[in-house]
C-alpha positions in Angstrom: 28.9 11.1 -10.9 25.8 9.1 -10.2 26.2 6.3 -7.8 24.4 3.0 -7.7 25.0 2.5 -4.4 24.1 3.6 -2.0 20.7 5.4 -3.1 21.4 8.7 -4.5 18.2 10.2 -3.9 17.3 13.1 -6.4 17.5 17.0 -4.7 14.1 18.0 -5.3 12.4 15.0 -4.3 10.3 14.8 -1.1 10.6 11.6 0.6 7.4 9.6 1.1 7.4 8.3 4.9 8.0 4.4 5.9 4.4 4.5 6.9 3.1 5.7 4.2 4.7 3.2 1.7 2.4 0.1 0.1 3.0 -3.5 -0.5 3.9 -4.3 -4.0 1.2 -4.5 -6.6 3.9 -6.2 -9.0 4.1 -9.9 -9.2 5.5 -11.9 -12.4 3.7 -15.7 -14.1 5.6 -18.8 -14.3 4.1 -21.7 -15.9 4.6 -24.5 -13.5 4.4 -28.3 -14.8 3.3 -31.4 -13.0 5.8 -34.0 -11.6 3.6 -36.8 -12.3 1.4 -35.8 -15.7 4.1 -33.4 -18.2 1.0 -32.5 -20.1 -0.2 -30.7 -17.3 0.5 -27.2 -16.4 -0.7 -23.9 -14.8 -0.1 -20.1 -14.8 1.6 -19.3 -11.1 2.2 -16.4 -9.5 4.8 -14.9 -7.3 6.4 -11.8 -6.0 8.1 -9.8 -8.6 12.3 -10.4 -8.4 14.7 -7.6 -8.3 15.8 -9.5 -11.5 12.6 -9.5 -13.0 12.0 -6.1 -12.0 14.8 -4.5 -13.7 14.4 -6.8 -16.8 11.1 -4.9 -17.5 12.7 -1.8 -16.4 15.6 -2.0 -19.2 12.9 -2.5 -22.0 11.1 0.3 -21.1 14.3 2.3 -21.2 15.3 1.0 -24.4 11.6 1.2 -26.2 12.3 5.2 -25.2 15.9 5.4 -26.5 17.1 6.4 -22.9 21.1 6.0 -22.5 23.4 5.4 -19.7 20.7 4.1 -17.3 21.9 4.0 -13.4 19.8 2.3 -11.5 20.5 4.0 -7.7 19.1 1.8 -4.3 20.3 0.4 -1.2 21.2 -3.0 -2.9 24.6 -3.7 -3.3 25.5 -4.1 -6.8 26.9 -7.2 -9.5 30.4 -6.2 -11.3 27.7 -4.3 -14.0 26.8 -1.9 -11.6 23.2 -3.3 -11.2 21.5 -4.1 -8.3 21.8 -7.6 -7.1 19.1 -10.3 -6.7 18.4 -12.3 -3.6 19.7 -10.1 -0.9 18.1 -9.2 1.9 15.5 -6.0 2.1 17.1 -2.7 3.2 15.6 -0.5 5.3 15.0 2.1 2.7 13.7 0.7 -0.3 13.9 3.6 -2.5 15.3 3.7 -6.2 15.9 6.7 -8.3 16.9 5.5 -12.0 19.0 7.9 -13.7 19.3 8.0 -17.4 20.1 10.6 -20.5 17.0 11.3 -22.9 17.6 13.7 -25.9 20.9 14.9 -24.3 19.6 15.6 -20.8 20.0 14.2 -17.8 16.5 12.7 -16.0 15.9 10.9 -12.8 12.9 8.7 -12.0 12.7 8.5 -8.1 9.7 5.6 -6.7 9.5 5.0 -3.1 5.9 4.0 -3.0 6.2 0.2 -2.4 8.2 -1.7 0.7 10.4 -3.7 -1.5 13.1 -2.1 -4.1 11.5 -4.9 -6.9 8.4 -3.4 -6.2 10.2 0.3 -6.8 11.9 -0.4 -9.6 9.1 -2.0 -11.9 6.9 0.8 -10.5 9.0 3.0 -12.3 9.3 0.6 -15.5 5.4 0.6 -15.4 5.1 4.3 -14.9 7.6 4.8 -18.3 5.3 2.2 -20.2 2.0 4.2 -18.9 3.8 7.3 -20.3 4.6 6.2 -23.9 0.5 4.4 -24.0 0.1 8.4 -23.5 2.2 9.6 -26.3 0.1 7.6 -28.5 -2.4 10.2 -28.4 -0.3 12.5 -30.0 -0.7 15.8 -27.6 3.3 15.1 -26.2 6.4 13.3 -26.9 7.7 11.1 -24.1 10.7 13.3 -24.3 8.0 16.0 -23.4 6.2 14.5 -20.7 9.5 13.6 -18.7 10.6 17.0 -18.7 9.4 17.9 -15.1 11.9 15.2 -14.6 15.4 16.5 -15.7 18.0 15.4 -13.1 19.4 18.5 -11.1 23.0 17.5 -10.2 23.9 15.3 -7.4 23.9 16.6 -3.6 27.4 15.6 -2.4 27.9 12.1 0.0 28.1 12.5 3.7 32.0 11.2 3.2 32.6 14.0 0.5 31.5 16.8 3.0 33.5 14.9 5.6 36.8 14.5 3.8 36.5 10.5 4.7 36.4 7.1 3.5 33.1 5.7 2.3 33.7 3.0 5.0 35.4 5.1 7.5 34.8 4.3 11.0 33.2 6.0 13.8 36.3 7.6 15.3 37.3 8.4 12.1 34.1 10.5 10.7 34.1 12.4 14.7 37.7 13.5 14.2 36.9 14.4 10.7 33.6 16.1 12.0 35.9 18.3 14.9 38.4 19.2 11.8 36.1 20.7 9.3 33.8 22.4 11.9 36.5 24.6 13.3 36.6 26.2 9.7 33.0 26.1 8.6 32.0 27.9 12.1 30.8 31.1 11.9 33.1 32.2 14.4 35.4 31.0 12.7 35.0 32.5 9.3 32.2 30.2 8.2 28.6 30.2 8.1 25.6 28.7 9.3 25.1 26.7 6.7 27.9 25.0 6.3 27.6 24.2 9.8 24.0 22.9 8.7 25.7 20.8 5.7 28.2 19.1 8.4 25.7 18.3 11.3 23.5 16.6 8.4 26.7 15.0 7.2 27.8 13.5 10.3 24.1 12.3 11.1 24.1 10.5 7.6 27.6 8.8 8.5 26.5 7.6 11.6 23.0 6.1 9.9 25.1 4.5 7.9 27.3 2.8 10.9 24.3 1.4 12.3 23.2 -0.3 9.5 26.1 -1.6 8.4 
């Protein structure tokens, strides 16, 4: 089952480095009105809002026909499962949106920008860019997105565990001792589910430090 949070980062998807990631190009208009003369006002402009963001994201969606849209980051979510507004930046802005075209399961992944706004109407953008395309009449939308069809979901670090999602240091380390006297090769195991486990437990304790 996709998850909206944390980021459920796509399998086949290379990460882009913190470095290499751009400030936001995005930024949304307000017209702003005079305290002292109503009859004047101005165009404003500001950083794009996590709100705003996935407002333009959810028309692009719905100008495609895309269903069951998941919109995965590091933002905790409202009681609708989408992220909320007005928290403060993680350190992994990523977003992968996951959503059924045509039957099929796809997954747009952006980590280009330093904000998860900026990632998520990157992604709205790229959709609208994509049907402009299909105005030319060479491919479908459904067509182009096909080099995006979702593969299915690696597992959580507290799945390969056998923990809580909020379990606690001492917790995941006894959990980690457990399942590597089994996976082992020594032990009747293998070397890569040793690999899986040593990832896992690395994950968990990312995740204790920034909680």
């Amino acid at each position: 089952m996709t998850q909206a949070y944390p980021l459920q980062w796509p399998q086949a998807r290379a990460r882009r480095p913190a470095s290499a990631r751009k400030q936001t190009r995005f930024n949304r208009k307000e017209r702003q009105y005079s305290s002292s003369n109503p009859n004047c006002s101005w165009m404003a402009t500001s950083d794009i809002t996590v709100a705003e963001a996935r407002r333009r994201l959810q028309e692009e969606l719905d100008r495609i026909g895309a269903r069951f849209p998941v919109i995965s980051s590091n933002l905790e979510t409202r009681l609708d499962g989408m992220p909320r507004s007005g928290q403060r930046e993680p350190a992994d802005p990523g977003v992968a949106v996951y959503f059924e075209l045509g039957g099929s399961p796809h997954c747009l992944p952006c980590d280009t920008y330093t904000t998860v706004a900026g990632n998520i109407a990157a992604i709205a953008a790229h959709i609208e860019a994509t049907r402009a395309i299909e105005r030319h009449g060479v491919a479908s939308v459904r067509e182009m997105f096909s080099g995006f069809a979702a593969l299915p979901a690696p597992k959580s670090w507290w799945e390969i565990l056998g923990v809580r999602q909020n379990a606690t240091r001492s917790e995941i380390e006894s959990a980690f001792r457990l399942a590597a006297r089994r996976a082992h090769p020594d032990s009747g195991g293998s070397n890569a589910a040793m690999a899986e486990l040593n990832e896992a437990r690395a994950a968990a304790r990312r995740g204790i430090e920034g909680r």
